[in-house]
N, C-alpha and C positions, 0 to 999 in steps of 0.2 A: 315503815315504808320500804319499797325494794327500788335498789338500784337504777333498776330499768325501768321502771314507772315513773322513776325523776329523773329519768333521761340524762344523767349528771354526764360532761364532758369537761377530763378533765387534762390539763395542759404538762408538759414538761418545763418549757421556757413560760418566762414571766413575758407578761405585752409587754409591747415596744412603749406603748402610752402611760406606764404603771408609773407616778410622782411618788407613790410609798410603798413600803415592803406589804404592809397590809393588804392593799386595795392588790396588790400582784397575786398574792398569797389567794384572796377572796378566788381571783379570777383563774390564779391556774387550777385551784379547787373543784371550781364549779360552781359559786356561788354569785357571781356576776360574772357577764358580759364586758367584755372589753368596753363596751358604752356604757358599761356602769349601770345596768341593769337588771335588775334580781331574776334569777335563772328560779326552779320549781322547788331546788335546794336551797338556794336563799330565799324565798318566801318561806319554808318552811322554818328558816333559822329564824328571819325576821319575826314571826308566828311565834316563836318559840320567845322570844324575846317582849313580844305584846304581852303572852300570857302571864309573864312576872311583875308587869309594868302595872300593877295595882295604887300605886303609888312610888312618887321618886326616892325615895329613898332605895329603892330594888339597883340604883346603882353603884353604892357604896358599899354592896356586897357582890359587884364582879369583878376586884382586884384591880379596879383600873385608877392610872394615876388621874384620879379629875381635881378641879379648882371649882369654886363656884361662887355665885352671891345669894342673896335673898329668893331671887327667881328663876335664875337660872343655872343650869351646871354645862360645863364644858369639859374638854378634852385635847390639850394640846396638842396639834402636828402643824407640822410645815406647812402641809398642801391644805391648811385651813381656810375655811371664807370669813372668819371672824376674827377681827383686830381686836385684844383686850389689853388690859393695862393694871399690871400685878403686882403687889406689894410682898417681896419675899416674906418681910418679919411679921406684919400682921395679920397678913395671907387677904387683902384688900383686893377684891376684883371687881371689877365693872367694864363693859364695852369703851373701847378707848374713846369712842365720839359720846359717851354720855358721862367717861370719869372727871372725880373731882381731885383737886390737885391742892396743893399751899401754894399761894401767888405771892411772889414776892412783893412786900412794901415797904415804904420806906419809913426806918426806926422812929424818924422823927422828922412828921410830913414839915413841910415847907411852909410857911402862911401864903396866902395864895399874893398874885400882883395883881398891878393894873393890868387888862388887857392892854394888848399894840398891835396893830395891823400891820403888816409887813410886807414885800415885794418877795416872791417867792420863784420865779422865773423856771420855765420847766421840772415842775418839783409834782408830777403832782402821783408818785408811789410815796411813801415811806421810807425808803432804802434812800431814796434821789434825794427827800427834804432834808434826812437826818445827814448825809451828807452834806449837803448846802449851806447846814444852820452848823454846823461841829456837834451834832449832839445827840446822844443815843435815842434808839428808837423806842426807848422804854418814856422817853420826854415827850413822846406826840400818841395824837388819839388817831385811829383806824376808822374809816366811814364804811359803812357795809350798806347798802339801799338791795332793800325788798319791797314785792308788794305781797299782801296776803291774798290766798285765791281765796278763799271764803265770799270775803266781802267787798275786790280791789282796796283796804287802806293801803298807805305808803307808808313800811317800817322801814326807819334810821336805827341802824345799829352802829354801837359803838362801844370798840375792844382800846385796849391799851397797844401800840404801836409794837412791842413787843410780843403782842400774844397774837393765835391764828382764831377764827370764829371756829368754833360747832355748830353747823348749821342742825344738827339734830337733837342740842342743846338750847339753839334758836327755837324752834319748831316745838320744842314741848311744851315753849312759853306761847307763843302766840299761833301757831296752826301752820299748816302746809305753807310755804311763800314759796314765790319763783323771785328770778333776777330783776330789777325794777326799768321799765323802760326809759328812752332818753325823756321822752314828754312826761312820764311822770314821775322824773327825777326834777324836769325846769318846773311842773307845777306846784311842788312841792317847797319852791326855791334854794334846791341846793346847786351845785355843778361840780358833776363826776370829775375827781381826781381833787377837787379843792373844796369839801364836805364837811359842814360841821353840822352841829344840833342848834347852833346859835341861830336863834329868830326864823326856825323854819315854821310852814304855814300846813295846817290840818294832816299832820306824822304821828305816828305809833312810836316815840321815842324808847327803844331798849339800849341800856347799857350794862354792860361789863360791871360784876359788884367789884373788880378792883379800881375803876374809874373816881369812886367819892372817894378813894385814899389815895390817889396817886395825883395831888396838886398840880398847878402848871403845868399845861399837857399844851403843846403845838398842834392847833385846830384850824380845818379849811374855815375860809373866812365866807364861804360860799359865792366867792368872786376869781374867776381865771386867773392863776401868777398871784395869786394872795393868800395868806394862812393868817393867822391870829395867835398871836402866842399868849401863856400864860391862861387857857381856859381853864375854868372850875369849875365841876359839877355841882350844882343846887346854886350858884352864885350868877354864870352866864345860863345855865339852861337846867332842865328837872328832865325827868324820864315816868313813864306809866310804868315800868318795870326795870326794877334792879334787880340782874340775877347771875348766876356763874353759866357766864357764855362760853368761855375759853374753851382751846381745845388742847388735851394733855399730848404730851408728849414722851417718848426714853428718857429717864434720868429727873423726871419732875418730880418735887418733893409728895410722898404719899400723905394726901389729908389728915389720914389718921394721927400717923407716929413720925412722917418726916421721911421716913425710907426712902431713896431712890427709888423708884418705879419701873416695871421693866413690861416692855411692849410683847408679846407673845401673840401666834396666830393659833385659832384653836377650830371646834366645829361644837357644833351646840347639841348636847345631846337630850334636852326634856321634850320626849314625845317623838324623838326622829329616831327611829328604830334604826332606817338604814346609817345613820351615823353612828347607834349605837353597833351596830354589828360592825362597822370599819374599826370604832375603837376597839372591840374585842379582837380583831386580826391584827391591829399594830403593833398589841399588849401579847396577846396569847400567842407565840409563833417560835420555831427554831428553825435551822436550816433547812429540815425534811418540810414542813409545811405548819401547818395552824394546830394549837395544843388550847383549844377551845375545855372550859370547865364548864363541870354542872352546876348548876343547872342552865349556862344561857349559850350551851350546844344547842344547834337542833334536836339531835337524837344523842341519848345515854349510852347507846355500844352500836359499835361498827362490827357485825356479824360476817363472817367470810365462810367460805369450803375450800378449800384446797381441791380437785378434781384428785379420785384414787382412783388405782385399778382392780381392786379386788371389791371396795365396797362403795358403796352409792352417799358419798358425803355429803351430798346438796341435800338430799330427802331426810337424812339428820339435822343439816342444820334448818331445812325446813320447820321440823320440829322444837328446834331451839327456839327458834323464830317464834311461833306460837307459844310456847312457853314463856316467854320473855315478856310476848307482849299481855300474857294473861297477867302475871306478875306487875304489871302496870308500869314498865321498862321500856322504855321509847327506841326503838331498834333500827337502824339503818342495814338493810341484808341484801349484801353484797352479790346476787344470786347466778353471775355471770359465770360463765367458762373459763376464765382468762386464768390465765397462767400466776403462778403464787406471788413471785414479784413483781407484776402487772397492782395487785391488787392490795401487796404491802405497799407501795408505794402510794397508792391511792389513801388508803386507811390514815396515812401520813400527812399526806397531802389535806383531806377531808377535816383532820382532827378533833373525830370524838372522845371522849374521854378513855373510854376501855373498847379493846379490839380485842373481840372473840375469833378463835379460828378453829373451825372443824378439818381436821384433815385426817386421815387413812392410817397414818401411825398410833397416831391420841384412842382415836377409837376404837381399836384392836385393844388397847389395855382398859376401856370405858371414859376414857378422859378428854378434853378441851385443853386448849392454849387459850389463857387470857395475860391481854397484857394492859397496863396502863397506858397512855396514851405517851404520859412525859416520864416513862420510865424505862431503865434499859432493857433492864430483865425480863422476862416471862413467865411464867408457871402454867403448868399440869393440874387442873382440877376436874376430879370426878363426873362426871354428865349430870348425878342426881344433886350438886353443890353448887351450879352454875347460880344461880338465882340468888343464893346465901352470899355466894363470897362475892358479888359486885356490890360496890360499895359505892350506888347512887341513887 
């Protein structure tokens, strides 16, 4: 492709709006749009990036640092849209709203008591009751009310006082739900802030699998200013599904081996090209611009002319051009006027892997300047060795 057929425009200063060095890099390149839009140069990267994408593993051969699970692979940054939840030692990943965790229990449960009904006076958070009663929030049970849209039933859920719901832990179990309304909260007979499982009437009962280990839990008695203490699962109430609702957290013990667990934002990269191509700019870059490898460059050399005065360098490297691309060498040619430093710094900027330069000196003796992209030096090679000595 030639330069000015990809219309490429390309930037000195990074946007005002750039969150990473990458996405800046992309845009002062030419490959996006300050709005984050692939420009005719990044479609072709992105192309170029389809074309290998035969299967995922084509990612663990572009030097990038990913983490992954069973189904999917990621790519750590800051400015990611993806919350995950990582296990240093065992290398454990999963989306933090669908990880599993080790819950705490206790070594040696309790025998359960009698129920007691008790006068609870403005209690009706968890923070407010465990204060009221002296007693951790790990001792009372959490009322969560849904209704399923499927069908309107009315799900009760129910976490341990200490843990948060995953509602997309909820939802794997039972389907899409919204927030449950006040009336079919009272027909259900429970009442919001004082909610238990105890004696409710036609409910989708889900609980928390650490609820049948965790004896004696402080439950709404489903009456205003009242709780119930000492409830136990399978003795005061059953549930249609026992399952890992929680939601993990920084610092929870990893399922596997125990590990602390550490939260990281990332972007997902199976099948999102334009994410793969951001991870390639946050990975592949130094000061001057993006140090893109082959194969998941766009193009395999950044072809230039120097403008001479004695001989006609463009109509050479025209020729190189065609040579290159008989050779089956995907070539980006630089074919403008512009001044030498105009167009090293662009070559820089652009970052293909080798930058060919024809200029007026080289060719007087028969020769080219080719340089690596990530290397300091340059070399002198013959016109008729161009093809030989690139090594892509």
């Amino acid at each position: 492709m030639k330069y000015r057929d990809l219309q490429i425009q390309t930037q000195r200063e990074a946007p005002n709006n750039a969150r990473t060095e990458g996405f800046a890099f992309l845009v002062r390149a030419g490959y996006l749009t300050r709005e984050n839009v692939p420009t005719k140069l990044g479609e072709a990267a992105i192309n170029r990036i389809k074309s290998l994408s035969t299967d995922d593993s084509f990612l663990f051969h572009l030097s990038l640092p990913l983490i992954n699970n069973t189904d999917e692979i990621f790519f750590p940054i800051t400015a990611g849209d993806v919350e995950l939840a990582h296990c240093s030692n065992c290398k454990y990943t999963e989306r933090l709203e669908l990880a599993r965790f080790r819950k705490p229990v206790e070594a040696m449960p309790a025998s359960p008591l009698p129920v007691e009904k008790i006068a609870t006076p403005d209690c009706n958070t968890i923070e407010s009751l465990a204060n009221f009663l002296g007693i951790e929030n790990s001792q009372t049970a959490k009322a969560l009310m849904y209704t399923r849209v499927s069908d309107g039933k009315f799900v009760f859920v129910v976490v341990r006082g200490d843990m948060q719901l995953s509602e997309a832990k909820l939802k794997a179990q039972v389907g899409d739900v919204r927030a449950a309304r006040a009336e079919e909260i009272e027909s259900a007979g429970a009442v919001a802030g004082y909610a238990s499982a105890v004696r409710l009437r036609d409910a989708v009962v889900v609980v928390d699998d650490l609820i049948p280990d965790s004896p004696n839990l402080v439950a709404g008695a489903n009456e205003a200013g009242f709780h119930l203490q000492n409830t136990n699962y399978g003795r005061d109430y059953s549930a249609e599904i026992v399952a890992d609702l929680a939601q993990a957290n920084e610092g929870d013990a990893c399922a596997n081996c125990g590990n602390p667990l550490t939260v990281l934002t990332a972007i997902q990269l199976n099948d999102n090209f334009e994410n793969i191509l951001l991870a390639l700019a946050e990975t592949h870059h130094d000061d001057k611009g993006l140090t893109l490898l082959h194969p998941a460059a766009p193009f395999d050399v950044y072809l230039m002319h120097v403008p001479g005065k004695e001989l006609d360098t463009r109509a050479k490297a025209e020729e190189i051009y065609n040579e290159l691309q008989r050779a089956g060498i995907s070539v980006l040619f630089d074919d403008r006027d512009e001044r030498a430093g105009v167009k090293f710094n662009d070559a820089d900027l652009i970052g293909c892997p080798v930058r060919v330069t024809v200029g007026e000196k080289g060719l007087k003796e028969g020769m080219v300047e080719i340089k690596i992209r990530t290397n300091k030096e340059s070399q002198l090679v013959p016109l008729e060795e161009i093809v030989s000595s690139l090594n892509v």
